[in-house]
N, C-alpha and C positions, 0 to 999 in steps of 0.2 A: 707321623703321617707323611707319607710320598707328596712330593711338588706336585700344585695346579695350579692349568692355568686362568690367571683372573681374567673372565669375558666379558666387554662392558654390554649394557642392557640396550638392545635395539641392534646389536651387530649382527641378530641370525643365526648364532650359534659358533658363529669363526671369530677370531683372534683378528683385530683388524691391525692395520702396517702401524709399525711403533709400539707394540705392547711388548711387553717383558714377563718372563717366565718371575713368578713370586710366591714368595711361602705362605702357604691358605692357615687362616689363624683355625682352633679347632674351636669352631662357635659353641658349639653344644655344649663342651666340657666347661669355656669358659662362662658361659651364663650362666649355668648350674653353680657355679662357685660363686659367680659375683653375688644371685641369690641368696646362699647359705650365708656369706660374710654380713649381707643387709642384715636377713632377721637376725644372727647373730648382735647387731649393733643396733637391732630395736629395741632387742630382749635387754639388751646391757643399759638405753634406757638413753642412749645416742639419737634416738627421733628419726622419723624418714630419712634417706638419703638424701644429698642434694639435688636438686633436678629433675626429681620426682614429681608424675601430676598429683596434685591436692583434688580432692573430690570438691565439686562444685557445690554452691548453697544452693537450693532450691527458691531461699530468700533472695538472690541478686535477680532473678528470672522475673517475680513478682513483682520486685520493685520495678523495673523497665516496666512491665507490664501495667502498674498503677502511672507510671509517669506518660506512660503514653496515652492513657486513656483521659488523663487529668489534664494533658497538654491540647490532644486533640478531637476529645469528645469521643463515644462508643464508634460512630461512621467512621469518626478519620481510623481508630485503631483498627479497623473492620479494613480500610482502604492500606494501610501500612500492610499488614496481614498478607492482605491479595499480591502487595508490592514486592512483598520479600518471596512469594510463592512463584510468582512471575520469575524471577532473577533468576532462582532453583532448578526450574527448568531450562531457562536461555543458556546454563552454564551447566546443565547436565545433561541437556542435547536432549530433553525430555519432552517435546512437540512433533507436528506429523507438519509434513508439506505435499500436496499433489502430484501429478505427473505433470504440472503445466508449471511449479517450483511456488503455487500459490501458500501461505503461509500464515493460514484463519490467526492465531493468536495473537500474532505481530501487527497483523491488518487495526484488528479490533482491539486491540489492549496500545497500542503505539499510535500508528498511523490516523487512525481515522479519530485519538482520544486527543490527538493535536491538532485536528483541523476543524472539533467540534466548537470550541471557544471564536475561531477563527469566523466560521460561519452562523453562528450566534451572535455571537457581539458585534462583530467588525461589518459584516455584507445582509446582516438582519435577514436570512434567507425567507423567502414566504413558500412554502410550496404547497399547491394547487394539485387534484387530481390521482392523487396517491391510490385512489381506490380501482386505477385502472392497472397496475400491476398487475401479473397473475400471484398468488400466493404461489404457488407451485407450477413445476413444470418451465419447459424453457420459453425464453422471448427475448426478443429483440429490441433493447431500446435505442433510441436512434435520435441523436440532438445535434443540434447547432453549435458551431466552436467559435470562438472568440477570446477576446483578451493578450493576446503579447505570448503570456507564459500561462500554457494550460489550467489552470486550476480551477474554470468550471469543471471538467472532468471528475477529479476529487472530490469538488464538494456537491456533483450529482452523486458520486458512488457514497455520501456520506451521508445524503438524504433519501436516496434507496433504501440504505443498513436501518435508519432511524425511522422513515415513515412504515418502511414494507416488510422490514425485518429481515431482509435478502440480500448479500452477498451481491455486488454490481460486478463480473469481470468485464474486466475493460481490455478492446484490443488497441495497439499503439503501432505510430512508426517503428520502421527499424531504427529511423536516430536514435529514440529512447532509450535500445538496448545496449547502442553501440556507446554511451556516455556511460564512462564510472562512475561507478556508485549510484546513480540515479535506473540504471539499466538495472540493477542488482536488488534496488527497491521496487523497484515499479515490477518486477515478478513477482517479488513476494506479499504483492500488495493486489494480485490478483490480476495483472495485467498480463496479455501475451499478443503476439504477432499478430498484424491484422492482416490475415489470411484468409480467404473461407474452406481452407485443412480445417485449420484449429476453432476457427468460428461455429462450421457443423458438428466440430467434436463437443465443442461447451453445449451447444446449441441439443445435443442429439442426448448430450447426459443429462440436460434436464436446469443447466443453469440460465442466470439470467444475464446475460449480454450487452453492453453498452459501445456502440460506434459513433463516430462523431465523423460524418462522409466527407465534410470539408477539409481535413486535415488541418498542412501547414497554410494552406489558400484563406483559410477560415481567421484560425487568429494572427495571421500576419498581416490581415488586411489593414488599408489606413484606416484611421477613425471616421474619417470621412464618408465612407462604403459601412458604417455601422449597420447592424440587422438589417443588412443586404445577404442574404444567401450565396455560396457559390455553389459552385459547380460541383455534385454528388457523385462524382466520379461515373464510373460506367456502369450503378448497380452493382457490385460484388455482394454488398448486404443485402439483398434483397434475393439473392437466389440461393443464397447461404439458408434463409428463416424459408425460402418455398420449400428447398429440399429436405427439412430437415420437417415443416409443418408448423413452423412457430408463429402467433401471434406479431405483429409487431405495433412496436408502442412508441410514437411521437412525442420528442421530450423538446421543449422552446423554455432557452433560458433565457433573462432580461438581466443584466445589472454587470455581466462579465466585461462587454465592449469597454465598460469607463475607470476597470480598473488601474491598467494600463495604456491609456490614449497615446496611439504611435502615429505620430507625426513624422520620422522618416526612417530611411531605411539606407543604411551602409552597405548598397548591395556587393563593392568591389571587396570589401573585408569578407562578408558573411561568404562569397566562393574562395579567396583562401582558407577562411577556414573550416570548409566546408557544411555551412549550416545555410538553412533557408533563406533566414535575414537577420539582418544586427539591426535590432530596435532603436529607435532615438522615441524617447518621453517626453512630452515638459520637462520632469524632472530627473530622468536617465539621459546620457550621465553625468547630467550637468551637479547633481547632490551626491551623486557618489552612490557607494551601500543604501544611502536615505532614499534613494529614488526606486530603491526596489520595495520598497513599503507598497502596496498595492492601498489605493484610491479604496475609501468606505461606500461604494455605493448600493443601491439598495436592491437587493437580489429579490426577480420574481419568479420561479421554476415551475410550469405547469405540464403534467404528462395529461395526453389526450386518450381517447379510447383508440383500442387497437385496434388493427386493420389484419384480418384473418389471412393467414396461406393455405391454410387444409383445403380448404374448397375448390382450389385451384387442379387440374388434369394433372397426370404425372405427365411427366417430361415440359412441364410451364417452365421452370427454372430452365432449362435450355436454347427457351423463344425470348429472344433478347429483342423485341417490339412489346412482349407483353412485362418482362422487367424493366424496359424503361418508361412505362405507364404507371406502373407500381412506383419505383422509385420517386416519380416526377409528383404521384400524387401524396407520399410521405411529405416531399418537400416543401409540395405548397402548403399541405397541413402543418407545419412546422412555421411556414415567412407568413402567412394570415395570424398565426397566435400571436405571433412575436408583435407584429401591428397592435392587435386587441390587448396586448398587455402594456403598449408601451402608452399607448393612450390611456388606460387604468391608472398607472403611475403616475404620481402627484408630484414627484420630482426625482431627479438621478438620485440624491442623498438622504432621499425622503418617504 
């Protein structure tokens, strides 16, 4: 057989710089013979070759299978099961993601199965009102921020999933996007641009929407301005839900403020490096890692009845006297519960 040349796999079809012309072994003929020589030397009673696969037991399969069931009862083997199914897919690229990069499987088998324990056990979440969702169809919900480091956010989008059985997308700063790894999760976790682009598109497809109007003003406030409301921006959410005809749903959460108590603020650090503000805690950073453990205190979440847009004239979204009427009255509907809840609660940890 004439000289070929060896091409490595990925090169496109060209001889990349540094390969050498080498002599092509003749595969076919010689596995044909290596064959012959095997059964040859099975028939003579020589046994498999070395290196050879052995067929599997069907008995090692079972045994796992009794050991798992015997270690962690029919559920856990039922949960192991779903665990290995899960992995199958993450590594066989066997899942769908949106055009907004949202990523159902990850959300709900990851994200929100880590933050259920958290919101159970640790902040005893109570929520209130559940019945004012729509089942269907898109809406706006719209709550108050607080805490140091968002994670009201999460654990309203977790009590969304669990009370209403709906998917919560959330829109975020662009800080969010622009931090690694945390940018990377918070899409795939159903989060996008707080825009009203993107806001009328979740809004227009029919999903369910969460905005939080105070932003960084919200939870960088000091402790001191606790469930004090700020400033709801100019309306952007509110002409987003008129345009589109969405419902909106007033969401006041109680227990976030005392997770994190910010007593001050690095503000000469936090413009170098450009972030809103460098938190001081009681115990950030005076304990180090230990001080980001967030405070157990006792979370009260109550969604209110919605406040209708259909009703409203077309072109209302463009009368910015009649969105900041709208807006103002979300808000107060929002700073009166927060009042009536906090008075309900029989103590911060209680």
């Amino acid at each position: 057989m004439a000289d070929a040349d060896i091409i490595p796999i990925g090169s496109g079809g060209q001889p990349r710089r540094g390969n050498q012309r080498r002599t092509a072994r003749p595969v076919a003929g010689a596995a044909r013979a290596h064959r012959d020589e095997q059964t040859a030397d099975e028939q003579a009673g020589a046994g498999p070759a070395v290196g050879a696969a052995s067929p599997v037991d069907p008995a090692q399969f079972a045994g796992f299978e009794h050991l798992v069931r015997d270690t962690l009862g029919p559920e856990g083997e039922r949960k192991v099961a779903e665990l290995l199914a899960f992995l199958r897919r993450r590594l066989t690229g066997d899942y769908e993601i949106d055009e907004f990069g949202y990523d159902v499987e990850l959300t709900d088998e990851v994200t929100l199965s880590v933050l259920r324990p958290l919101a159970q056990k640790w902040f005893r979440v109570e929520v209130r009102g559940a019945e004012f969702i729509p089942d269907t169809g898109g809406a706006l919900l719209v709550a108050n921020h607080s805490g140091t480091l968002p994670l009201d956010g999460l654990i309203t989008q977790l009590m969304v999933k669990d009370h209403a059985g709906r998917p919560l997308r959330t829109l975020a700063a662009d800080l969010v996007f622009q931090t690694p790894f945390v940018g990377e999760l918070a899409r795939k976790s159903g989060a996008t641009l707080a825009s009203n682009d993107d806001a009328e598109r979740l809004l227009g497809q029919g999903e369910l929407v969460g905005v939080w109007p105070e932003g960084f003003k919200g939870i960088g406030k000091p402790f001191s301005e606790r469930y004090k409301l700020q400033r709801f921006g100019r309306g952007g959410f509110v002409s987003a839900a008129m345009r589109t005809g969405v419902p909106i749903v007033p969401c006041s959460i109680v227990g976030a403020e005392e997770i994190y108590p910010l007593v001050g603020n690095v503000a000469s650090l936090a413009r170098l490096l450009g972030v809103p503000y460098l938190p001081i805690t009681p115990f950030f950073p005076l304990l180090g890692p230990l001080g980001l453990i967030p405070l157990p205190s006792k979370w009260l979440i109550e969604f209110g009845e919605p406040i209708r847009t259909d009703e409203f004239s077309e072109g209302a979204a463009d009368d910015p006297m009649l969105v900041f009427n709208v807006t103002d009255q979300v808000r107060e509907t929002i700073q009166q519960t927060l009042y009536s809840l906090l008075m309900q609660r029989r103590s911060v940890f209680f």
